[in-house]
Structures are given as structure tokens and as C-alpha cells.
C-alpha positions as CSV (number, residue, x, y, z in Angstrom):
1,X,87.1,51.1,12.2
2,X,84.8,49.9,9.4
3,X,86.7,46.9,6.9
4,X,86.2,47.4,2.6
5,X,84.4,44.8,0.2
6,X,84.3,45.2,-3.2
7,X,81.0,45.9,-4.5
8,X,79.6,42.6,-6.5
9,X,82.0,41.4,-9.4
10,X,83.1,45.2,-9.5
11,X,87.0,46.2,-8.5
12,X,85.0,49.0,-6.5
13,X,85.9,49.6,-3.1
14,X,83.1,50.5,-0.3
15,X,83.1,50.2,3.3
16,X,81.1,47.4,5.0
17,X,78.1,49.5,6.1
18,X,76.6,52.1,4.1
19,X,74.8,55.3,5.6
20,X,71.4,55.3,4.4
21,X,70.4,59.3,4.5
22,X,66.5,59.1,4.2
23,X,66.0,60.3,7.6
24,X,67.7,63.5,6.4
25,X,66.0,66.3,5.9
26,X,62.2,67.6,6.8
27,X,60.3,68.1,4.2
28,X,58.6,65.1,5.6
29,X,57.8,66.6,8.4
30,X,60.4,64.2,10.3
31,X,63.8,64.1,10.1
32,X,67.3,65.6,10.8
33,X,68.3,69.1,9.9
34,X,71.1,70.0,7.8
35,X,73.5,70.8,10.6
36,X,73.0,67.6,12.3
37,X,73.1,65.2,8.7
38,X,75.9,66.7,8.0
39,X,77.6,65.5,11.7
40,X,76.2,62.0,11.1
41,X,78.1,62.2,8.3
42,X,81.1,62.8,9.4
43,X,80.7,60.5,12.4
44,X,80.6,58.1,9.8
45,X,83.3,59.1,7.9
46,X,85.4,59.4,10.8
47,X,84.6,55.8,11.5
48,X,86.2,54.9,7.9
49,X,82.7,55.1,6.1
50,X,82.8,55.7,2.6
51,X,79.4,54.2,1.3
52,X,76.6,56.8,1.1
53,X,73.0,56.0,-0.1
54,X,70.3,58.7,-0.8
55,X,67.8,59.0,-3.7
56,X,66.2,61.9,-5.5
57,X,63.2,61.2,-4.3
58,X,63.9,61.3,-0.3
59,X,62.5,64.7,1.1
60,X,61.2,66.4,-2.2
61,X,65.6,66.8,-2.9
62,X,66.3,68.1,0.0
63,X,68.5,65.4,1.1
64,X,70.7,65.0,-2.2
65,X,71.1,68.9,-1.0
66,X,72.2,68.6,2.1
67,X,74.2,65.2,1.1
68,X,75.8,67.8,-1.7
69,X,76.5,70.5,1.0
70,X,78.3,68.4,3.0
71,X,80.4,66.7,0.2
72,X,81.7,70.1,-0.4
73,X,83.2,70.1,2.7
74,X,85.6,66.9,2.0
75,X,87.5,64.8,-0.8
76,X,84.9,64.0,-3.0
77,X,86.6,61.1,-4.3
78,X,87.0,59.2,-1.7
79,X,83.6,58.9,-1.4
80,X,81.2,56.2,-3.1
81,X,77.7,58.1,-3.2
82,X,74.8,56.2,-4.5
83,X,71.7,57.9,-5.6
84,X,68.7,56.6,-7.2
85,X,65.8,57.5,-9.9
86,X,62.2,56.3,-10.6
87,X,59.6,57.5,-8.3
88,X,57.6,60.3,-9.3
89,X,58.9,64.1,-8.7
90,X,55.8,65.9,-10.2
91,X,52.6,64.1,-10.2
92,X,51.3,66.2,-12.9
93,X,54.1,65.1,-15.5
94,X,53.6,61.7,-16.5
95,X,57.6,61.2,-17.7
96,X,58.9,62.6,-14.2
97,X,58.5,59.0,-12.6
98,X,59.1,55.5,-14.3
99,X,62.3,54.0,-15.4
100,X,62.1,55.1,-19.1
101,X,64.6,56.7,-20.6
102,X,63.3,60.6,-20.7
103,X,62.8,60.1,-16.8
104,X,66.3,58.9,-16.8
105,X,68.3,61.3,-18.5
106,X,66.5,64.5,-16.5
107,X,66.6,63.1,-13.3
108,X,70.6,62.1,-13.3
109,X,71.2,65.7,-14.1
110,X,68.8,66.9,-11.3
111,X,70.8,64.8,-8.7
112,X,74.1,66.1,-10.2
113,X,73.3,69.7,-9.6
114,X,71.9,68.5,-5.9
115,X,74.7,66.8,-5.3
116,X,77.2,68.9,-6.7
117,X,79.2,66.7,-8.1
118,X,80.3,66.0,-12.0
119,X,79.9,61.8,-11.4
120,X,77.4,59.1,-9.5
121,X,79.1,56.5,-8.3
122,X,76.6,54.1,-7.9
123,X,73.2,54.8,-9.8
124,X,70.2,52.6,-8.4
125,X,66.7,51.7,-10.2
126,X,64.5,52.5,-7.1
127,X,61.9,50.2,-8.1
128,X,60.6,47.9,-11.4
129,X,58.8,49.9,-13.2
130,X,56.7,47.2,-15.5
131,X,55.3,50.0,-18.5
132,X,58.8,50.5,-19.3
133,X,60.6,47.8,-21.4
134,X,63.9,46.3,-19.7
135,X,65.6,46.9,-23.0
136,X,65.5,50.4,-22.9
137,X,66.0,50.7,-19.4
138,X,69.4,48.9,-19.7
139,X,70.3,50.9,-22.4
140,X,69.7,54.3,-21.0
141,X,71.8,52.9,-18.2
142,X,74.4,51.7,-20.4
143,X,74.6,55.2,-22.5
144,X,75.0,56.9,-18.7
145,X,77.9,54.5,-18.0
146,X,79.4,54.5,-21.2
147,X,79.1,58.9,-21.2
148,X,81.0,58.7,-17.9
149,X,78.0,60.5,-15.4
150,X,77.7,57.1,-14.0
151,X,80.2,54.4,-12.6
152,X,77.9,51.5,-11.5
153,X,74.5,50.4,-11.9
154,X,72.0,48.8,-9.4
155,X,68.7,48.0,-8.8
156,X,66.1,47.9,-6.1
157,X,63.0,46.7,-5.0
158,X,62.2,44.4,-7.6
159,X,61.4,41.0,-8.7
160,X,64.4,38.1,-9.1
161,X,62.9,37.0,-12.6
162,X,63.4,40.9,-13.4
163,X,66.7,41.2,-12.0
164,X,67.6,38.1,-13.8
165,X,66.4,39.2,-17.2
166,X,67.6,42.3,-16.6
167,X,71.6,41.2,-16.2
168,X,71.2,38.2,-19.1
169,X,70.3,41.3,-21.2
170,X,73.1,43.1,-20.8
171,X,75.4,40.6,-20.5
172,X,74.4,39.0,-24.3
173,X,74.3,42.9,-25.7
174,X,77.4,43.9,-24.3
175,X,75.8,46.5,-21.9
176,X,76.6,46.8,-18.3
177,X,75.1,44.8,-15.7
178,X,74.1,45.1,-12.5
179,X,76.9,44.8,-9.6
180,X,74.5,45.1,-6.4
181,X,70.2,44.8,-5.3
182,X,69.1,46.9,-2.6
183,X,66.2,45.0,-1.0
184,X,64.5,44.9,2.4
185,X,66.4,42.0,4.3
186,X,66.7,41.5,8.4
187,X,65.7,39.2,10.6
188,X,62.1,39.7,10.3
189,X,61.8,39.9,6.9
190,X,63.6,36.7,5.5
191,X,61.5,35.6,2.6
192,X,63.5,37.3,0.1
193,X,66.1,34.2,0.4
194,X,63.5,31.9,-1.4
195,X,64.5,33.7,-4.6
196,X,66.7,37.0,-4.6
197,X,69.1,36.3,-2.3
198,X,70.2,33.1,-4.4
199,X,69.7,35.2,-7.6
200,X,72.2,37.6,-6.6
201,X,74.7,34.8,-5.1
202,X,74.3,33.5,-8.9
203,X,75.1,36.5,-10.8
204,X,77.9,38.0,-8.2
205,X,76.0,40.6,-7.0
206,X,76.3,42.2,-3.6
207,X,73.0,42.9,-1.3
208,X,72.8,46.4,0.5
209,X,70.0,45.5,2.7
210,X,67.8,48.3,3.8
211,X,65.7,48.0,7.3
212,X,68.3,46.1,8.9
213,X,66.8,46.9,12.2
214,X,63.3,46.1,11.1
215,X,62.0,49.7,11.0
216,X,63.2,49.9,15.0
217,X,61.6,46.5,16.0
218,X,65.3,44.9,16.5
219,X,66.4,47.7,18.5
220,X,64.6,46.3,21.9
221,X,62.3,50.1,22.2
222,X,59.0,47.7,21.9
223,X,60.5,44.7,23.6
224,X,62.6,46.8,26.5
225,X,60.1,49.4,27.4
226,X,62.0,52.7,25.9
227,X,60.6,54.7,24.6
228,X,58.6,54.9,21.5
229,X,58.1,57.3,18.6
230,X,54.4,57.3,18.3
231,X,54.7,58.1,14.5
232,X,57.2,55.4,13.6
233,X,55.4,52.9,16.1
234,X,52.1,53.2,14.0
235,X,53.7,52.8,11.0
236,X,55.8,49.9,12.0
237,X,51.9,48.6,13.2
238,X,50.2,49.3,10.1
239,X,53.2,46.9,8.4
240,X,52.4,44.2,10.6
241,X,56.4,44.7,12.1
242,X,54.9,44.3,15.6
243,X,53.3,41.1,15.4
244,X,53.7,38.5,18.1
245,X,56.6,36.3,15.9
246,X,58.4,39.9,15.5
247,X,58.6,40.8,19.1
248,X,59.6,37.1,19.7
249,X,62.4,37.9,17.1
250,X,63.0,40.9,18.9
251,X,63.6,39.6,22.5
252,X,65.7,36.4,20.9
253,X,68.1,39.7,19.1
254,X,67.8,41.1,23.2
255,X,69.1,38.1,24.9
256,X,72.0,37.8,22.4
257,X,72.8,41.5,23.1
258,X,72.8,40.6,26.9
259,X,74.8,38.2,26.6
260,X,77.9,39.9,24.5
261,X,77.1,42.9,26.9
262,X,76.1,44.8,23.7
263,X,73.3,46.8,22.1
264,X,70.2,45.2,20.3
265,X,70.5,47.6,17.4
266,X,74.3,45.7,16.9
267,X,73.5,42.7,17.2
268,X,70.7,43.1,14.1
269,X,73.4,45.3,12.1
270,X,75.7,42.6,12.3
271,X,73.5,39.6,11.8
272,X,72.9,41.1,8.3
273,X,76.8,41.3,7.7
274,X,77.2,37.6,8.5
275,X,74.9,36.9,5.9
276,X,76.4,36.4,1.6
277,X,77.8,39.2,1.1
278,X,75.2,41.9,2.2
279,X,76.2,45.5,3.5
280,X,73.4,46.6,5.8
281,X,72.0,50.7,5.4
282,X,72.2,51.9,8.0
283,X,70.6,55.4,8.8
284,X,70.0,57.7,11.7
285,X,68.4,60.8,13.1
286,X,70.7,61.6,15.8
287,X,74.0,61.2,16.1
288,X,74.1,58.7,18.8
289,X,72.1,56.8,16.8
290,X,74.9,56.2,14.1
291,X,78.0,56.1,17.1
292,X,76.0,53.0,18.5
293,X,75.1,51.2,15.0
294,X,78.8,51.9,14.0
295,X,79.9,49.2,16.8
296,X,78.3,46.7,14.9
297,X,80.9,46.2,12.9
298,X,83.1,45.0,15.8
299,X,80.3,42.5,16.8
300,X,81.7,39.0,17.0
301,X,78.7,36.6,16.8
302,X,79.2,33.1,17.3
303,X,77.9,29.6,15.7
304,X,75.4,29.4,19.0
305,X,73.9,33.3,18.3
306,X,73.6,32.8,14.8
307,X,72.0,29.5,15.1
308,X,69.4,30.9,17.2
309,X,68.5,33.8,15.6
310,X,68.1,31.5,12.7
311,X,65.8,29.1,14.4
312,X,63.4,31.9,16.0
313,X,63.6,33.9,12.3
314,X,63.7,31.3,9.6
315,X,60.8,31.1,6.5
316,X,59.7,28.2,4.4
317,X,61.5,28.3,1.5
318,X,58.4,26.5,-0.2
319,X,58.2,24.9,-3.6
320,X,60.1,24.4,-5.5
321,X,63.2,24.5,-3.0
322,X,62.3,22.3,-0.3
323,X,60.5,19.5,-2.7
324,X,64.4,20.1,-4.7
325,X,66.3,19.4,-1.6
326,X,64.3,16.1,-0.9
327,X,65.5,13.0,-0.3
328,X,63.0,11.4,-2.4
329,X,64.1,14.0,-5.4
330,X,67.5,13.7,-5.0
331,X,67.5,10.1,-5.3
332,X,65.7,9.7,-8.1
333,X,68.1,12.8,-9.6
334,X,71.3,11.4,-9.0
335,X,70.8,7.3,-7.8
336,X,72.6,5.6,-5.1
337,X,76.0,7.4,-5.2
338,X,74.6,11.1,-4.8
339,X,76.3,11.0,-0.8
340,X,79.7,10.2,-3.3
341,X,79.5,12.9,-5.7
342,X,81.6,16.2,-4.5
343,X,79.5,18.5,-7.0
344,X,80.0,21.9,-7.3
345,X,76.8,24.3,-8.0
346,X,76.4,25.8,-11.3
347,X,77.6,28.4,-11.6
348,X,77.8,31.6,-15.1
């Protein structure tokens, strides 16, 4: 059964993987249908999952619909649904995308009547939107807070300097800040702990990390010979996700998996939930799919896996981190009794 965290420096309770629901639905012309998202769900469910992602955006609607459906079918409440608002629903209106405050207001009440459900638990920016000024952003998110159609606040895809304005904004005007990111984060995509990853350490905010399994690069079906979805294997190319260091990542996750007599797809998953305090999305097409990335959460990993994962995956930090952490720098910063100082980190 899946454990609880609380989300950031929130009191609010969500399980330690969240199903990510972008493969439901078909407008897309991929996906899972309505009957079989709505048993993924309750596989998860079942398995003590109570953190649901999906956006407006994701399958023209279609999958706030079927996510609604389904929500129908169970306590509401118990369940902590995220949804999120930015991207474009009608490329002729030029206020339907964008994180201004008209786009705001009409899209929250589109994904209420989609969702069928009088609250959003957990309301994400999908992405920085830089025409629109952070103070009216945060203050449209603040009025939805404050007007009780929204519990929580979040923000993905977007810059640490943003993020970081963003939250010293609201704290200094009273609004509410941001309790969680959503970024891409996994093995092979680590550069996003040169600067967001410490960011949100520094203002208590959780990660949910989306492509845990590297858009199916970690699962072994390029480095075990399984087979391959040709649409998703040329899409994972065109990203550069099946370059020689990824595969090398890939068969590194493998031997791991072989050797705890485990899958490759849990030994990603649960990479991501050793690292400061991320929750990993986790999303599926089938339900098998979901019943195997599930396990991860009973994946012990020990010092020796994690340190070599680390070693095959790790990124230069580059300036101004590693010139920080210098011996030269740290010297001159705090003289000849620096190895004598028990410092603590700064911390707001």
C-alpha cells in the first residue's frame, strides 16, 4: 500500500505517487478509453492512491471528463485532484491561453463543470507565461483561493528565478504561495538540480516529477529488446532520450532491477522517491502498466544502487555551484577553521 506526505509546507495529505492521466483519453489519436481510465483509476485507488494529476488541456477536455466520470463513482473527498490552466483551448481567442487573469477565471470554471466537482484541490500554472505580469497572476490565484474554488496553488514548467519571484510576492503581499513545482525530473534528465531542485528545498516546496521513466527509456523496452511503440519511440528520438549516455542510463536502471529481482520501470519510479521530497507522476495506458509501477513504492534501494545510478546519471552543476563549493573559495570565505564551523544553511 502507498505511504502519505504532506504536500510542501501545506497540512495537506497526498499519497506518495500521483497518477498522471495524460494518456487518457483519444482525442490524440493515442490513449486509453474511458472504460479502461477509469480501471487504472481504481487500481490506483485500491492501492491507497489519492493524488490525481490531469490538466484542461490534455485531450481537447476529454480527460478532465472521463477523470469527472469516474469521481462520480467514489468519495469525492478523499480524493486530492490537481488540474491545471494555461495552454491554449481556442487558437482563435487570444485570452483562452496565457496565465492572465481572464484566462484564469474561465478556465477554472470549465474544469469544474469537467470534473464535476464544486472545488480543485490543487490548481497548477502549466507553464510561465512571460506577457503576463507575475503580480496579476498571483493575485488571480489568490482571489481563487481566497473564494474557496481552489485549495492549493502550484506551478509548472518554469524557470527558478520565476518560481522564486513568484513565492517572495506572495509571501510580502499576504497572498498564497506556492506549496509544490511540477517539473520534468528522472534519471536522465538531472539538470534541473543546478537550480530548481535547490529552489524548492529553499522555499519548502514539494516536487511532483513528471517523466519519471524518461518517456519509456527507463523501462528496459530499448535496452531489453521488447517491444516498442513506433510512435512513442520516434518521439522519444526526436528528444534526444535515446542517445548513447541514455541507453547507458538505461541498462545501469536494468542491472539494478536484476539484481533486486524487480522491474526496470520500479526501480526508476523509486529512484525519484529517494530523491528531496519529490512524488513521481506516474501514468499509464493499460492497466498492467499502473499494477507494475505501483510496486515501486515497496522498492528498497540501497546506498550501493543509489550510488551508481548517481555516478552513470549525474550533471555538472556548473558555475556558480561548483566554483562555490571549492576549496580555494571556501577558504578564502571562511579562513582556517571552516572544517570547525557546524553551520547550518540558510534557511526563510
Amino acid at each position: 500500500m502507498l505511504r502519505y506526505t504532506t504536500l510542501g509546507r501545506s497540512g495537506l495529505r497526498v499519497s506518495n505517487l500521483c497518477l498522471g492521466t495524460m494518456s487518457f483519453g483519444t482525442q490524440w489519436g493515442f490513449g486509453a478509453d474511458a472504460e479502461t481510465s477509469h480501471q487504472i483509476l481504481s487500481t490506483f485507488a485500491d492501492a491507497g492512491g489519492t493524488f490525481i494529476d490531469t490538466a484542461n488541456k490534455y485531450h481537447g477536455g476529454e480527460t478532465e471528463e472521463i477523470v469527472g466520470d469516474w469521481l462520480q463513482t467514489q468519495n469525492r473527498d478523499r480524493f486530492v485532484v490537481a488540474t491545471k490552466y494555461t495552454l491554449n483551448m481556442d487558437p482563435d481567442d487570444p485570452n483562452a491561453g496565457g496565465n492572465q487573469r481572464k484566462n484564469l477565471v474561465r478556465a477554472v470554471e470549465k474544469s469544474l463543470e469537467r470534473l464535476q466537482t464544486d472545488y480543485i484541490d490543487l490548481l497548477w500554472v502549466h507553464a510561465w507565461d512571460p506577457y503576463t505580469p507575475i503580480e496579476e497572476t498571483m493575485r488571480g490565484l489568490d482571489d481563487l483561493v481566497r473564494a474557496g474554488l481552489v485549495c492549493y496553488i502550484g506551478i509548472s514548467d518554469a524557470p527558478a528565478w520565476v518560481i522564486s519571484a513568484q513565492n517572495v510576492l506572495a509571501e510580502l503581499g499576504g497572498m498564497t504561495p506556492y506549496v509544490a513545482q511540477q517539473i520534468e525530473y528522472s534519471l536522465l534528465e538531472r539538470t534541473v538540480e543546478r537550480e530548481l531542485m535547490p529552489m524548492a528545498e529553499h522555499f519548502g516546496m514539494s516536487t511532483l516529477a513528471w517523466a519519471p521513466l524518461g518517456g519509456g527509456v527507463l523501462t528496459g523496452k530499448y535496452t531489453r529488446g521488447g517491444d516498442i511503440d513506433s510512435k512513442r519511440a520516434e518521439g522519444n528520438a526526436n528528444r534526444g532520450r535515446t542517445s548513447e549516455r541514455n541507453l547507458a542510463i538505461a541498462r545501469a536502471v536494468d542491472a539494478v532491477a536484476d539484481d533486486l529481482g524487480v522491474s526496470s520501470a520500479q526501480v526508476a519510479t523509486a529512484w525519484s522517491m529517494h530523491q528531496h521530497d519529490t512524488i513521481p507522476i506516474v501514468g499509464a495506458r493499460k492497466v498492467s502498466q499502473i499494477e507494475d509501477t505501483l510496486k515501486a513504492a515497496e522498492v528498497s534501494l540501497s546506498a550501493e544502487h543509489l550510488a551508481t545510478l548517481d555516478e552513470v546519471s549525474r550533471v555538472a552543476l556548473g558555475f556558480p555551484h561548483e566554483f562555490l563549493e571549492s576549496d580555494g573559495v571556501l577558504d578564502v570565505m571562511y579562513g582556517s577553521v571552516r572544517e570547525r564551523v557546524d553551520a547550518k544553511k540558510a534557511r526563510w
